[in-house]
SETIDREN-30500 format. One record per residue: chain; x, y, z of N, C-alpha, C in turn. Coordinates in steps of 0.001 Angstrom, whole numbers. Each point is the difference from the previous one (the first is absolute). Example, Ala and Ser with C-alpha at 12.3 -4.5 7.8 and 13.67 -1.06 7.14 Angstrom:
% SETIDREN-30500
ATOM   chain      n_c1      n_c2      n_c3     ca_c1     ca_c2     ca_c3      c_c1      c_c2      c_c3
ATOM       A     13190     -5690      7800      -890      1190         0       900      1200         0
ATOM       A      -350      1050      -720       820      1190        60      -770      1090       730
//
This chain:
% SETIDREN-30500
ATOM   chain      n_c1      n_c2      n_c3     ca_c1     ca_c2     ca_c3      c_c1      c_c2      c_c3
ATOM       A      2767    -29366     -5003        78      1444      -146      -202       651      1359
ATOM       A       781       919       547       103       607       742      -192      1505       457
ATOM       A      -772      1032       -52        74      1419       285       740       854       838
ATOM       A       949       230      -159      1380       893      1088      -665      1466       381
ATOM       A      -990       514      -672        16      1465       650      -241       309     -1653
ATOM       A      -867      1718       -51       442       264      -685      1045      1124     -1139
ATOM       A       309      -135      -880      1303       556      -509      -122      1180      -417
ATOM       A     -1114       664      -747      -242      1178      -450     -1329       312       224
ATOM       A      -383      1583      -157     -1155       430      -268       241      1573     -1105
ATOM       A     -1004      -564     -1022       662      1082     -1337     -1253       937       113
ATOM       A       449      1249      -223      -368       879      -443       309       775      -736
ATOM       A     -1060       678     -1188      -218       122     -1026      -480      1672      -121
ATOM       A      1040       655     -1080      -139      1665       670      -242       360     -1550
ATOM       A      -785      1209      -163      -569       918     -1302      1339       422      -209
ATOM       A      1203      -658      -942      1127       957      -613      1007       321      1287
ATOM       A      1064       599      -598      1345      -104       577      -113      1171       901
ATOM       A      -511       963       -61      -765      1026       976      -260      -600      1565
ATOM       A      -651      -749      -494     -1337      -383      1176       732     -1196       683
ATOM       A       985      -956     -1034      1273     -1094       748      1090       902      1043
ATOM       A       482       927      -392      1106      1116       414      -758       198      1195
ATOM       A     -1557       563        55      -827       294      1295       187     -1175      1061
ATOM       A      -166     -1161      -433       408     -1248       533       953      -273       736
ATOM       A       715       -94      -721      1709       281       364       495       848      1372
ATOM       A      -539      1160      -830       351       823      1346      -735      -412      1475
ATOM       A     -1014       -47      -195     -1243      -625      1569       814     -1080       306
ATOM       A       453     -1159      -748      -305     -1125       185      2005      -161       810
ATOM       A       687       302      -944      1470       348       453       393      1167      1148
ATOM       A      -374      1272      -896       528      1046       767      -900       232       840
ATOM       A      -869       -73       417     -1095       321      1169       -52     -1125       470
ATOM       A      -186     -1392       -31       164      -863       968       692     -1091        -5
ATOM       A      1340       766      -540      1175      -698        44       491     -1729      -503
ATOM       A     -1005      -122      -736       -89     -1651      -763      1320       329      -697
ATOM       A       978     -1285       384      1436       255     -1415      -845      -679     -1386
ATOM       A       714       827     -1239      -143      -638     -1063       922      -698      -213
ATOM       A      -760     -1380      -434      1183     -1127       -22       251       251     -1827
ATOM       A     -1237      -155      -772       668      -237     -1464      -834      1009      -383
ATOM       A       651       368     -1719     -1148       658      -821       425      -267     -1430
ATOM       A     -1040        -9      -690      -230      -638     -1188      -240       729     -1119
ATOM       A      -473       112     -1497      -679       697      -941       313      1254      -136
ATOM       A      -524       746      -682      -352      1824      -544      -946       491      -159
ATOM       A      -267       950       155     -1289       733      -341     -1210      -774       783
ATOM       A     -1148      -154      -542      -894     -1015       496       410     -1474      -134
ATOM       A       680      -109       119       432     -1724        -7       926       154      1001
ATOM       A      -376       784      1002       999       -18      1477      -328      -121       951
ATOM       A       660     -1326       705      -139      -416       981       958         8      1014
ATOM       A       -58       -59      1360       414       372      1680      -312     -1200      1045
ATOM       A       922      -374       252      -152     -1174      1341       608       632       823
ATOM       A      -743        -1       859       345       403      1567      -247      -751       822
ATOM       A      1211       -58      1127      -498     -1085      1277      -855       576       778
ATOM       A      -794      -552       404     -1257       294      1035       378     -1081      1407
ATOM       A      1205       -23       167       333     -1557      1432      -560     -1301      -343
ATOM       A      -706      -392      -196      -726     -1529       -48      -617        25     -1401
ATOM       A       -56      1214      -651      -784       -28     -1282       966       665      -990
ATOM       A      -319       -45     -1459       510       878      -647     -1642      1468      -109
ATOM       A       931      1280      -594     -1384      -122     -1150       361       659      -970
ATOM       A      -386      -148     -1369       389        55     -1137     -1213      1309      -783
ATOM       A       737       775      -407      -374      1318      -668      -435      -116     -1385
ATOM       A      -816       335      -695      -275      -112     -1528      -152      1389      -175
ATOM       A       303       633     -1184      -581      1315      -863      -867      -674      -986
ATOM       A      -275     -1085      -672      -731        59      -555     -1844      -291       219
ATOM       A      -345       683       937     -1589      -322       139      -942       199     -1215
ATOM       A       489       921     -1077     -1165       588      -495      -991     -1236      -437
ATOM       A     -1387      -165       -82     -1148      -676      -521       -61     -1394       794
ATOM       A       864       206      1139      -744     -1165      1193      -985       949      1267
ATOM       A      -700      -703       793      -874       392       576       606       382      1478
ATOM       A      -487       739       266       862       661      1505      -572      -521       940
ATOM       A       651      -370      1496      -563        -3      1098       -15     -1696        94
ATOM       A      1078      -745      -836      -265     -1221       352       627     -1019      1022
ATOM       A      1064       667       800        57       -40      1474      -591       990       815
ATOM       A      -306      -481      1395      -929       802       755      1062       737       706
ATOM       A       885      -918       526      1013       939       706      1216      -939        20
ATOM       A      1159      1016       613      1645      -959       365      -140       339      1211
ATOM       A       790      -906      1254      -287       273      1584      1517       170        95
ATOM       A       594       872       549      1495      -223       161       219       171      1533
ATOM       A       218     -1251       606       548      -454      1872       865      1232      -253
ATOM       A      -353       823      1421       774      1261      -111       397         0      2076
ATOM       A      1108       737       206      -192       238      1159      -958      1072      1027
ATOM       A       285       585      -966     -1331      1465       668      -863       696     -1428
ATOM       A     -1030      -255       555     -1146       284     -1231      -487      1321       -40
ATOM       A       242       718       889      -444      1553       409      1297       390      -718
ATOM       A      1160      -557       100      1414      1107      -951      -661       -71     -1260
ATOM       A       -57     -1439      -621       224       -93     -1379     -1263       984      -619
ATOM       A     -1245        -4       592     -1097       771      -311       203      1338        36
ATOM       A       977       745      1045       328      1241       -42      1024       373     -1129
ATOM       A       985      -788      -474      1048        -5      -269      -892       117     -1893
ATOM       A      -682      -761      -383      -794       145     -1222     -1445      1002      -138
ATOM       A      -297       541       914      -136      1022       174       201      1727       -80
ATOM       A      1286      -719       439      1168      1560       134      -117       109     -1357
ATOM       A      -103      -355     -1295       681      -405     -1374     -1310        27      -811
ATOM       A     -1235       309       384     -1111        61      -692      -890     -1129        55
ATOM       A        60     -1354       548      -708     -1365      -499      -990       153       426
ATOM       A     -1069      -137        29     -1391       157       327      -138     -1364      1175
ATOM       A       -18       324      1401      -436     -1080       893     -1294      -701      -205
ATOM       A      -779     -1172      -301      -995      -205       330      -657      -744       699
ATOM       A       794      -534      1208       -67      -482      1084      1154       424      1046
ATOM       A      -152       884       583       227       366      1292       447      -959      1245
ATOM       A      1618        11       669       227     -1473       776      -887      -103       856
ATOM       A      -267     -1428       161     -1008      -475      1045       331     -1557       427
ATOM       A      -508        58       598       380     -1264      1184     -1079      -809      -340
ATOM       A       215     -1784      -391     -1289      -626      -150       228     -1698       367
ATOM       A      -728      -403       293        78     -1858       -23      -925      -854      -543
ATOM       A       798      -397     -1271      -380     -1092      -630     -1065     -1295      1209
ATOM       A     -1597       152       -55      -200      -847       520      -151     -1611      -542
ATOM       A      1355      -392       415       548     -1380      -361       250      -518      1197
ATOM       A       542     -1114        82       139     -1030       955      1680      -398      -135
ATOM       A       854       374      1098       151       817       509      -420      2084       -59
ATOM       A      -411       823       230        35      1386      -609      1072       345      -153
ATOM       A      -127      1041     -1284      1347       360      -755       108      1919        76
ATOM       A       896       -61      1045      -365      2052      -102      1018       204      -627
ATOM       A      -514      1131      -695       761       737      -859      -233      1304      -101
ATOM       A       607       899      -440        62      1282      -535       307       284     -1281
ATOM       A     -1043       232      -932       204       586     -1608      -894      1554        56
ATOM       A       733        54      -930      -181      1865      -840       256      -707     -1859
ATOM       A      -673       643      -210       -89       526     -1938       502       962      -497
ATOM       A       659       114     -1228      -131      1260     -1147      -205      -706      -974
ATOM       A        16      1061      -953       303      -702     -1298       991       228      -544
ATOM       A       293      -628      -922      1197       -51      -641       409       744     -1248
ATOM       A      1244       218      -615      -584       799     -1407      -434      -493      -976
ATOM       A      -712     -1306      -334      -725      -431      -820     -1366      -115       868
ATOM       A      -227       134       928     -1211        49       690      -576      -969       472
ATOM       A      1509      -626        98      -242     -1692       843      -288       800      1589
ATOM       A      -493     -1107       567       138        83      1777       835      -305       391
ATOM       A       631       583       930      1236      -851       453        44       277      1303
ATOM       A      -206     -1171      1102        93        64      1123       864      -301      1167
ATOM       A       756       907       855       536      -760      1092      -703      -347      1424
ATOM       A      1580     -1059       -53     -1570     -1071      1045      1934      -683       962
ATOM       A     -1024       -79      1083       846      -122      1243      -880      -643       739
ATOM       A       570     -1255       521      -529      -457      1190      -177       -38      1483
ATOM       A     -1097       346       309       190       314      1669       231      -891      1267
ATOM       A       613       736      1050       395     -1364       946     -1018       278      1086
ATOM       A      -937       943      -138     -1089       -75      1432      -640       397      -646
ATOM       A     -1429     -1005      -289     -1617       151      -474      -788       218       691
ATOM       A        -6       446      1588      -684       238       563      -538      1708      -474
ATOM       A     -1639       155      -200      -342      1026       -56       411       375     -1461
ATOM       A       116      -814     -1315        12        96      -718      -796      -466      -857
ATOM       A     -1218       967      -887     -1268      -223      -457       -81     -1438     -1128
ATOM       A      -494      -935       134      -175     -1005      -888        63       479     -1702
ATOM       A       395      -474     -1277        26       287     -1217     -1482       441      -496
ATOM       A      -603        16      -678     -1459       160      -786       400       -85     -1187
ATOM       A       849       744      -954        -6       -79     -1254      1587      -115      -570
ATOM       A      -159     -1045      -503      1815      -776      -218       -80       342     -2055
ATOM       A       230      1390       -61       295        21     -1501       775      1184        18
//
């Protein structure tokens, strides 16, 4: 058995309202194509390519527990657009871009920013940096 990467990450939205909210962020605001869609009403589902990932839309959340991914990271080229750009549109930022390095062996710099999403996932872009010099070590990786 072998692990290639992986294929999806599902999320799970309160009703066709709150999927449509999805949709729009997830397509029309940051441009993910929808590859398939499935069902009616609450039994509707959305695959969208994410480049290396899928991720897959549900309307039916009601009576599961929220918040059971922490976040999606989407490799972006500039993390200050996409944060302005969901912004412009109402999303609530809750991490602000910043510059940081994974202290690992080799160090890993990067630049992430947060919002949330319209189910109130996190969703972060993240870009990697090519000069870590003068770039503050990580502290809190969640």
């Amino acid at each position: 058995m072998q692990i290639h990467g992986v294929h999806h990450i599902a999320i799970k939205y309160e009703g066709v309202q709150r999927l449509q909210e999805a949709i729009d962020f997830y397509h029309g605001l940051l441009g993910l194509p929808i590859l398939r869609q499935w069902g009616e009403g609450n039994a509707s589902v959305v695959m969208l390519d994410a480049g290396n990932c899928l991720l897959e839309l549900f309307a039916n959340s009601q009576g599961l527990p929220h918040g059971i991914i922490n976040h999606v990271a989407f490799r972006v080229d500039n993390v200050d657009e996409c944060l302005e750009k969901v912004r412009n549109v109402g999303y609530e930022i809750i991490l602000e871009a910043k510059d940081q390095v994974f202290p690992s062996t080799p160090p890993y710099a990067v630049r992430i920013g947060f919002c949330l999403g319209p189910g109130g996932e996190k969703v972060e872009f993240f870009s990697t940096l090519e000069n870590i010099k003068n770039t503050p070590d990580i502290t809190n990786n969640d």
